[in-house]
C-alpha positions as CSV (number, residue, x, y, z in Angstrom):
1,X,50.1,-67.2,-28.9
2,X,47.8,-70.1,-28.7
3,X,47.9,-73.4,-27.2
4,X,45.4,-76.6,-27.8
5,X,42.4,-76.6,-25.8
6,X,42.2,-79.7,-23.5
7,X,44.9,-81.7,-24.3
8,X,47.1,-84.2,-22.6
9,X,50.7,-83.2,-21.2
10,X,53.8,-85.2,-20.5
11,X,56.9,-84.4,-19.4
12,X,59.7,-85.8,-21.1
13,X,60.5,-88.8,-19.6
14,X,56.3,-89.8,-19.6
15,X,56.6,-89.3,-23.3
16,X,59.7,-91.7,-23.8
17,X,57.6,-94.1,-21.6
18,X,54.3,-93.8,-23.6
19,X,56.4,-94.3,-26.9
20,X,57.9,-97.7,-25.2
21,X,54.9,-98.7,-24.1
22,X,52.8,-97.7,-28.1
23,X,56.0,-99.8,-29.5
24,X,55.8,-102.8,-26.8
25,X,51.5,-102.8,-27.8
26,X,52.9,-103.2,-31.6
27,X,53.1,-99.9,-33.2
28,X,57.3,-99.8,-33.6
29,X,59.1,-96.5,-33.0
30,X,59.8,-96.4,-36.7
31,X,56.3,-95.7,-37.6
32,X,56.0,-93.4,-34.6
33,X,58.7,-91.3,-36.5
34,X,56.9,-91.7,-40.0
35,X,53.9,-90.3,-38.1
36,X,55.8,-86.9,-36.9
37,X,57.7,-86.6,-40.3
38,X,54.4,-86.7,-41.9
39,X,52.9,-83.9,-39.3
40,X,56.0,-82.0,-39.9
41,X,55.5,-82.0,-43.5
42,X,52.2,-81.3,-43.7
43,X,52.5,-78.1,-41.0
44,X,55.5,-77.3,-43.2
45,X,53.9,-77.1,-46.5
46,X,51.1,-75.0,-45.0
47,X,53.4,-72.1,-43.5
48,X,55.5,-71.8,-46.6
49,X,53.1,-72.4,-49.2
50,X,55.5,-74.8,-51.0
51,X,58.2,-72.5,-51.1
52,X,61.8,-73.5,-50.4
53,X,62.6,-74.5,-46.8
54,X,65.3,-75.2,-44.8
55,X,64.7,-78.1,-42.6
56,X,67.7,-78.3,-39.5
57,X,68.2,-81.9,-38.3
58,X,70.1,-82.5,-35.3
59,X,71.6,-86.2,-34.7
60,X,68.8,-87.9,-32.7
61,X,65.1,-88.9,-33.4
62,X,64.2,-85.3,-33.3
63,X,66.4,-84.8,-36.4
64,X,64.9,-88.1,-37.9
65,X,61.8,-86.5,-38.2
66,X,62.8,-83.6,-39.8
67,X,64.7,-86.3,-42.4
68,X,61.7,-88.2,-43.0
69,X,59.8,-84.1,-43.5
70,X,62.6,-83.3,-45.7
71,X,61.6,-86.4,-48.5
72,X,58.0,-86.3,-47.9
73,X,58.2,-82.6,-48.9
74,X,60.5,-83.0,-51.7
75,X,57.9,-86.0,-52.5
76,X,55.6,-83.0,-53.1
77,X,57.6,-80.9,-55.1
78,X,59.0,-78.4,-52.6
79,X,62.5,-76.5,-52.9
80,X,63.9,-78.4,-49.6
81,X,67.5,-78.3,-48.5
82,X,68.9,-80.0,-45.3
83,X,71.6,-78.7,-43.2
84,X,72.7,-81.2,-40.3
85,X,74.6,-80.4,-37.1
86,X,76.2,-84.1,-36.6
87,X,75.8,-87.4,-38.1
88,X,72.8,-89.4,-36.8
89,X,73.2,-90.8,-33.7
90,X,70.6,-93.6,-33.3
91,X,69.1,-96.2,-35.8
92,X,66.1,-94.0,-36.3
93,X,67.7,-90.8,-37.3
94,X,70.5,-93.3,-39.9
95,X,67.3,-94.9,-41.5
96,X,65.4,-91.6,-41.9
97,X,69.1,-89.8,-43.1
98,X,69.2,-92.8,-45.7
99,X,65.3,-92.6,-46.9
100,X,65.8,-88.5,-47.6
101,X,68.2,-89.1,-50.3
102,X,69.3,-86.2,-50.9
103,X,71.8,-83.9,-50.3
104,X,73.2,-82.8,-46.2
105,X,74.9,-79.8,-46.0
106,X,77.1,-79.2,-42.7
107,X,75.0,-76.1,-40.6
108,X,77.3,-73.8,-40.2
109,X,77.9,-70.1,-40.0
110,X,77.9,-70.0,-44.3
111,X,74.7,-71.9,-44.5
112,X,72.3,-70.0,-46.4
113,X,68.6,-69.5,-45.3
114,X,65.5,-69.9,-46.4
115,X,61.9,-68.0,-46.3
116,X,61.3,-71.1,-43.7
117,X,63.6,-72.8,-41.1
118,X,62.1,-75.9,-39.8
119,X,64.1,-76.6,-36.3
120,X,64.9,-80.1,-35.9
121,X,67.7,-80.1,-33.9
122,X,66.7,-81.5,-30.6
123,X,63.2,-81.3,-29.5
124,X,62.6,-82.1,-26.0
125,X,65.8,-84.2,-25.3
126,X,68.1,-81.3,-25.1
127,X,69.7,-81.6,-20.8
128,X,71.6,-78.7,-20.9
129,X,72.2,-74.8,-22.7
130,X,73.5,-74.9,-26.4
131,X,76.7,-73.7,-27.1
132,X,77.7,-70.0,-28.0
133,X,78.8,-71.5,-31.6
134,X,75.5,-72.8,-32.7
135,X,73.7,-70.0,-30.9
136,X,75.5,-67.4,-33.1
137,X,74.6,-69.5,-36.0
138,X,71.0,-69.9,-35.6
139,X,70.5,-66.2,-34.5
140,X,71.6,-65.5,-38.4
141,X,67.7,-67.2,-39.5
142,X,66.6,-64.6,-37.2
143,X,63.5,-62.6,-39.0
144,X,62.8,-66.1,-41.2
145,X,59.2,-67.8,-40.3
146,X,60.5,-71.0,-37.7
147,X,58.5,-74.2,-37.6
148,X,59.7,-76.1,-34.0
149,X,59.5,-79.6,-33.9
150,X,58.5,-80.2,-30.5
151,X,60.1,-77.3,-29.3
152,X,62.5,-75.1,-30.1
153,X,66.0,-75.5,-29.8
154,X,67.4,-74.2,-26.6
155,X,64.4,-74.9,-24.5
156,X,64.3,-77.3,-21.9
157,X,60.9,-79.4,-23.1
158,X,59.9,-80.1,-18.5
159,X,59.9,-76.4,-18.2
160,X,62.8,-76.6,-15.5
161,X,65.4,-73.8,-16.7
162,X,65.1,-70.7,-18.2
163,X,67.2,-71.5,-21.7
164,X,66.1,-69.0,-23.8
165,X,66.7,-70.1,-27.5
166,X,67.9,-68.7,-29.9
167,X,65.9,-69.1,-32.5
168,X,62.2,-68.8,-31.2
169,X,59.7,-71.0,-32.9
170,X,56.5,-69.2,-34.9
171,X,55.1,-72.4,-34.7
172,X,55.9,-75.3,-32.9
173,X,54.7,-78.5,-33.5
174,X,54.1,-80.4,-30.3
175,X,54.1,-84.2,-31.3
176,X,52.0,-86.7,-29.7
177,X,51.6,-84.6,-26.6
178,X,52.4,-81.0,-25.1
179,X,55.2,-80.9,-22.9
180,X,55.3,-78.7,-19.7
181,X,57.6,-75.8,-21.5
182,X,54.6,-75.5,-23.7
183,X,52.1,-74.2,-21.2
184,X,54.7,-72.8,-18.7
185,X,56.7,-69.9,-18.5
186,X,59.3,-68.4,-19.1
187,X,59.3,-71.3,-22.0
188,X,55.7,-70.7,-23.6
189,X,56.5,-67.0,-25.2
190,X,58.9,-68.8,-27.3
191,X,56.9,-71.8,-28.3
192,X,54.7,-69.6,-30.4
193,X,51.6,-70.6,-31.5
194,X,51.5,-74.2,-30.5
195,X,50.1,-77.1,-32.5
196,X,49.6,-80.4,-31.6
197,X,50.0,-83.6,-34.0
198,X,48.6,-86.9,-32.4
199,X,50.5,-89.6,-33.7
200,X,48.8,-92.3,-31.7
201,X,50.5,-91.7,-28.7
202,X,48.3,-93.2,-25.6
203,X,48.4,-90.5,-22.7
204,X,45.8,-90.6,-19.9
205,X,44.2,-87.3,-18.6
206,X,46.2,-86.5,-15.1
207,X,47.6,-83.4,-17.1
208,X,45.9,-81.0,-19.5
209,X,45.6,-77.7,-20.9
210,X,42.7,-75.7,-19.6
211,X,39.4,-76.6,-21.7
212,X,37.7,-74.2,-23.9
213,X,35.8,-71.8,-21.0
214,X,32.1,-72.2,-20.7
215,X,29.5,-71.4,-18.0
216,X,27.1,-73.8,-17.9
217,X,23.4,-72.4,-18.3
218,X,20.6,-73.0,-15.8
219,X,18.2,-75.8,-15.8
220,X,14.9,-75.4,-16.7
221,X,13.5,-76.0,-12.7
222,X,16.2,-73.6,-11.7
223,X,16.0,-70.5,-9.3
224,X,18.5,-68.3,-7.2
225,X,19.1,-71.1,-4.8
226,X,19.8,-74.1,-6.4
227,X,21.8,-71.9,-8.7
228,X,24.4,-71.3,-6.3
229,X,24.5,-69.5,-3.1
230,X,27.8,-67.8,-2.1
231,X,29.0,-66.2,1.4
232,X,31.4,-63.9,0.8
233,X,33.4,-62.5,3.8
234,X,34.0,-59.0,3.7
235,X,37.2,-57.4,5.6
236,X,38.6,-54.5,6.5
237,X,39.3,-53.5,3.3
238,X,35.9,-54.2,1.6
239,X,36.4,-53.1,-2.1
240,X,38.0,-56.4,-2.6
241,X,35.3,-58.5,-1.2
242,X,32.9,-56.4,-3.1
243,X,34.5,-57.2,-6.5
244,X,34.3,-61.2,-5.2
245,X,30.9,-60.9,-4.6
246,X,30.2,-59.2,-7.8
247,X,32.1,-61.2,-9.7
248,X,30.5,-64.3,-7.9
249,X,27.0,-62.8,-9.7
250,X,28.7,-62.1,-13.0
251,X,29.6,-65.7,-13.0
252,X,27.0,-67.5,-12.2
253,X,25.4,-68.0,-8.8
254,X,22.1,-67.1,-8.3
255,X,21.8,-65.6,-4.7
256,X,24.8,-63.4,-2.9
257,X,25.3,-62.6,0.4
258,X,28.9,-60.0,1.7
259,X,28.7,-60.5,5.5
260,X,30.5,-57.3,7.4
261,X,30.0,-54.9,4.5
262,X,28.6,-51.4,4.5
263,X,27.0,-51.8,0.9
264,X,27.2,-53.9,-2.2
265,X,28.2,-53.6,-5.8
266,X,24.9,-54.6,-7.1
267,X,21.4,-54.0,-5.3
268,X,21.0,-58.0,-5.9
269,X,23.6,-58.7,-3.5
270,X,22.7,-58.5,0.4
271,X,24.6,-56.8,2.5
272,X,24.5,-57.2,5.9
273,X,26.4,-56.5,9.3
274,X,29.2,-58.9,10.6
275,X,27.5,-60.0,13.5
276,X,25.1,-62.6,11.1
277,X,28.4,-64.1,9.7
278,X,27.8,-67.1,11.9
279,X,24.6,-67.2,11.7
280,X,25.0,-67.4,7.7
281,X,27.6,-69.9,7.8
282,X,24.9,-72.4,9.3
283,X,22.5,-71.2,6.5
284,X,21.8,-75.4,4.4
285,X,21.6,-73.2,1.2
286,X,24.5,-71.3,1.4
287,X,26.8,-73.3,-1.1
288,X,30.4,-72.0,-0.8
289,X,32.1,-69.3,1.4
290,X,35.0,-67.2,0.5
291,X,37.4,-66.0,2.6
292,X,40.1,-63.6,2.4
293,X,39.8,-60.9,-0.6
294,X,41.1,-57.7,1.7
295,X,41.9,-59.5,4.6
296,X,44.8,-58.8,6.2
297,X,46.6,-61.6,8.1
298,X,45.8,-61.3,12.1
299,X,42.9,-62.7,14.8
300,X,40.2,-61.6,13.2
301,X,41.5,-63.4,10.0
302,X,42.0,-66.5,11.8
303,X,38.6,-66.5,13.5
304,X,36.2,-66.3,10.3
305,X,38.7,-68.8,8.6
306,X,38.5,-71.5,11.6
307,X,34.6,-70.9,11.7
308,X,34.0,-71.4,8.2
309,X,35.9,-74.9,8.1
310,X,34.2,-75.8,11.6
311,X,30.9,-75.1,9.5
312,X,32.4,-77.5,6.8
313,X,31.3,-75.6,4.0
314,X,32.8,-75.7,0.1
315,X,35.5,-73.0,0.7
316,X,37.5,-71.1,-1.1
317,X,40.7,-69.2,0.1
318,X,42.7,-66.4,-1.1
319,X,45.5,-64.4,-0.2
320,X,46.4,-64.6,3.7
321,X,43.2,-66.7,4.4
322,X,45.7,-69.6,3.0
323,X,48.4,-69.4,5.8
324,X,45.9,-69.2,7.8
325,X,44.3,-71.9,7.3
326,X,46.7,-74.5,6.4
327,X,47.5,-76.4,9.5
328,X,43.5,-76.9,9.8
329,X,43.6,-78.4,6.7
330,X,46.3,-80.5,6.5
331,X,44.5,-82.6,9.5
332,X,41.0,-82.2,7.3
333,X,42.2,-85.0,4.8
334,X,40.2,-83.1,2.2
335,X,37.1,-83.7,3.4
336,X,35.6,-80.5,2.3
337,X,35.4,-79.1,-1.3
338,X,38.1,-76.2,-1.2
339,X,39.7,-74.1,-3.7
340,X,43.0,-72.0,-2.8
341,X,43.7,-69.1,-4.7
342,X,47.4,-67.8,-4.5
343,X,49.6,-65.3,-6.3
344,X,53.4,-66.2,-6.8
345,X,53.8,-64.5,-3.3
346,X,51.6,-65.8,-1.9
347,X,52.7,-69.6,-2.8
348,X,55.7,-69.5,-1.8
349,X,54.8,-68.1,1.8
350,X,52.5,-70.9,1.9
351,X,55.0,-73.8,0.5
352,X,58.0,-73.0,0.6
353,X,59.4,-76.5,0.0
354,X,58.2,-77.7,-3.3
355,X,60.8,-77.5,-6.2
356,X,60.4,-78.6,-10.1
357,X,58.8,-76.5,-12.3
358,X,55.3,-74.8,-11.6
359,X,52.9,-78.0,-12.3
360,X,55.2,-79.8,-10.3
361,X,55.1,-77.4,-7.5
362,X,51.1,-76.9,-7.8
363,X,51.0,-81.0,-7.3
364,X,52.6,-80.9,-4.4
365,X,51.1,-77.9,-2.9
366,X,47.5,-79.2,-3.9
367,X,48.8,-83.0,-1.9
368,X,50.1,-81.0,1.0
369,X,47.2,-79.3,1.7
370,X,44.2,-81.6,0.2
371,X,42.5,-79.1,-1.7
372,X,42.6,-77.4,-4.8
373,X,45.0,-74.8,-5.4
374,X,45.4,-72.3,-8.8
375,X,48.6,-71.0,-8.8
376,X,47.7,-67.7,-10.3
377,X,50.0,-66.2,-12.7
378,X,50.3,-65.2,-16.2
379,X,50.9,-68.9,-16.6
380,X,48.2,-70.2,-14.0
381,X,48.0,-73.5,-13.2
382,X,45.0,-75.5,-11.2
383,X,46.2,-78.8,-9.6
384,X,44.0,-81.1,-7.6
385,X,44.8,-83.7,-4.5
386,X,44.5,-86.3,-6.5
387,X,47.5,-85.1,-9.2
388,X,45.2,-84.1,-11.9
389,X,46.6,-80.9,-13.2
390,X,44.9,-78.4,-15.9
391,X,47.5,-75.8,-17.0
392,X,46.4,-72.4,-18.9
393,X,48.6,-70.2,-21.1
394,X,48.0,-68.1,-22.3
395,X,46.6,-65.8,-19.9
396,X,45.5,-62.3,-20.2
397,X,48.5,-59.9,-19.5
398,X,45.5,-57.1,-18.5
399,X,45.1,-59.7,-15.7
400,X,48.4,-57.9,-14.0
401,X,46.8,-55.5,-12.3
402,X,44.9,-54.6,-8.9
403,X,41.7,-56.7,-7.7
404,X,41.5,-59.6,-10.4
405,X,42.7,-62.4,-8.2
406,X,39.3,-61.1,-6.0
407,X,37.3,-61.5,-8.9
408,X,38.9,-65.0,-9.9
409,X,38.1,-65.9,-5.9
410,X,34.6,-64.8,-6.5
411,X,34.4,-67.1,-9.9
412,X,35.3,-69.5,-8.3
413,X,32.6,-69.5,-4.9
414,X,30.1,-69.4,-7.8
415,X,31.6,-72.6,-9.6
416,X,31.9,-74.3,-6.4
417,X,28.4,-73.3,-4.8
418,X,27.2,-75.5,-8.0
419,X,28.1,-78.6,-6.5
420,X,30.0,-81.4,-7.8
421,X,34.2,-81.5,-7.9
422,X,35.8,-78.6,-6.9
423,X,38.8,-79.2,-9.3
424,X,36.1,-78.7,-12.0
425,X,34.9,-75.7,-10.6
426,X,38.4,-73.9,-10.5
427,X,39.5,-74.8,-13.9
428,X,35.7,-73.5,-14.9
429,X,36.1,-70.3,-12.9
430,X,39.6,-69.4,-14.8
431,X,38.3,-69.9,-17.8
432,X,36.1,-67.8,-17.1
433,X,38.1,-65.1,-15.7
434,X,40.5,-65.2,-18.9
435,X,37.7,-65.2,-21.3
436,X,36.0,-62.1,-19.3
437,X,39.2,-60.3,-19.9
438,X,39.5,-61.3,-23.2
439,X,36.9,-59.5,-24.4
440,X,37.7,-56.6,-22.6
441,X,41.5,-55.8,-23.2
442,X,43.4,-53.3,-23.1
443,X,43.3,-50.8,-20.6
444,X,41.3,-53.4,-18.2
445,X,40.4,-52.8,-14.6
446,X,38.8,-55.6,-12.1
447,X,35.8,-53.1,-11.6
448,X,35.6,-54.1,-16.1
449,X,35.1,-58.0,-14.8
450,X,32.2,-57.6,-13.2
451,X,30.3,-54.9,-15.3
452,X,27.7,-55.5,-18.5
């Protein structure tokens, strides 16, 4: 599974909006199609090495372009049949029916199949579950190579239910822009490997997929403390707020202190006793402060949270540090640099309310509360105040297991201690959690993040 690095994302109705808006600038839907048709082809062509294909067009523009495939494949000499669900529905799909040519055979449960099934049925304008008749009938291509156009059939293209198709896509061909379902589960297993085909669709950059990771390397004039200093609060259960300080060194930052722990990971990291925590959080250099790696909810918590925003440090927040903090912040107006870092469990202790899918629940979470927030997951997604969203899928699935989300805090204190926008820093400190644990894999523990 794969998805684009950096690209733009719409949701459905954004997209129909950026196609009115390419057609009212002069570029007319019709060549819009001709553009996807001709992506279609190409990606086609490619997975079957011109061998026979069998390209299923449903009746609206997402069947078009699987018309206009159809003809520019034949064009090339390949064995192509067309089965159709319905007549075309809209002026688009009738003109790209008529410009194929050739033969439409009803799909039905005697079609035949091919060594490829290109799924043109509905793209990302399905609104509800297919029917049990057409399900049984695609099932039969099961074990065929699928090309998706868009998305595959069955899947709602905003991410909001969980339609599982039947017939999962191989590939899927995301056309002028990825949609939500791409990047979002429980849609993105079935998308495949993902592919995007820009067919001159203007988007802006509110919405992404996460950038390639990279840690940037130190300047020439730099030393440990322009590097990045990081404060990392230990608690009573001070493994975890080891493994954020660690990974805080791992990443990037050039001088760590764990206030209220007995020892460190790494002799480069200073430890020292609890009682210089406030001292520390009126230390200039210090650059970011993390809170809440092993720390249960309770007073103590809610002390060391309120000082650090009285100190008005960069801050990042995990775990029960977020509850804690949210009432504090919601009067801050974001006003501080602040990263929250919570689990599935976590989020929906913390905001209950929002509904859509998980972008648009990150959004609102990340408005609500004026600061960053990754919604951590195998599917994470980092949203900003200001609506910008980067989503990143995949993950690693030897993420799922005890102390990461520690280390991702820790990634993240060292992004942030850096300076500039904390929404930058997040999205930099999960790619470089993924990336760490990419090159681990299996059998991964957090202690693996933070080692040579």
């Amino acid at each position: 599974m794969s998805v684009p690095a950096d690209a733009h994302i719409l949701t459905t109705a954004a997209m129909r909006a950026a196609e009115a808006e390419c057609a009212a600038s002069g570029t007319s839907l019709s060549e819009l199609m001709d553009r996807a048709g001709a992506a279609v082809a190409d990606t086609a062509w490619r997975m079957g090495a011109g061998g026979p294909l069998l390209i299923l067009c449903g009746p609206g523009n997402n069947g078009g372009d699987g018309y206009v495939a159809a003809r520019l494949l034949a064009e090339r000499g390949a064995e192509v049949r067309v089965a159709a669900l319905a007549q075309p529905a809209t002026d688009l799909a009738k003109a790209a029916r008529d410009g194929w040519g050739g033969p439409v055979e009803p799909l039905t449960a005697d079609t035949a199949p091919a060594p490829l099934i290109v799924d043109a049925l509905f793209g990302v304008g399905l609104t509800r579950p297919i029917g049990d008749d057409l399900a049984v009938i695609l099932r039969r291509f099961a074990g065929r190579r699928v090309l998706a156009v868009d998305m595959p059939s069955g899947v709602d293209g905003d991410g909001l239910h969980d339609w599982a198709p039947p017939l999962p896509g191989d590939v899927t061909l995301a056309l002028g822009a990825l949609k939500p379902a791409h990047v979002l589960l429980p849609a993105a297993p079935h998308c495949g490997r993902v592919l995007l085909a820009p067919i001159g669709i203007a988007a802006d950059r509110t919405m992404r997929s996460a950038p390639k990771p990279s840690v940037a390397a130190p300047g020439a004039m730099a030393h440990k403390f322009n590097r990045g200093m990081v404060l990392v609060r230990s608690g009573p259960m001070p493994g975890a707020a080891r493994l954020a300080a660690a990974a805080s060194l791992r990443s990037g930052a050039g001088y760590v202190v764990l206030s209220g722990a007995d020892d460190a990971p790494f002799n480069a990291i200073i430890a020292e006793e609890a009682a210089r925590y406030a001292e520390r959080l009126g230390d200039a250099r210090v650059g970011a402060v993390i809170v809440g790696p092993g720390f249960p909810a309770g007073e103590g918590l809610n002390g060391d949270v309120m000082a650090a925003l009285d100190a008005g440090k960069p801050l990042v927040l995990d775990a029960a540090a977020i509850v804690a903090a949210l009432p504090r912040l919601r009067s801050m107006g974001g006003a501080v640099p602040m990263i929250l870092t919570p689990h599935e469990g976590e989020f929906a202790k913390a905001f209950p309310g929002p509904a859509g899918n998980k972008i648009d629940r990150a959004k609102a979470a990340a408005a609500d509360a004026g600061a960053v927030v990754i919604y951590k997951g195998a599917d994470t997604v980092v949203a900003a105040p200001d609506g910008r969203v980067a989503a990143a899928w995949p993950g690693s699935p030897w993420l799922a297991t005890a102390g990461t989300g520690d280390v991702l805090a820790g990634a993240c204190g060292a992004m942030l201690a850096r300076g500039g926008d904390a929404f930058d820093a997040a999205v930099a400190a999960v790619g470089w959690h993924i990336a760490r644990a990419a090159a681990i894999g299996p059998g991964l523990v957090a202690d693996d993040l933070v080692k040579d």
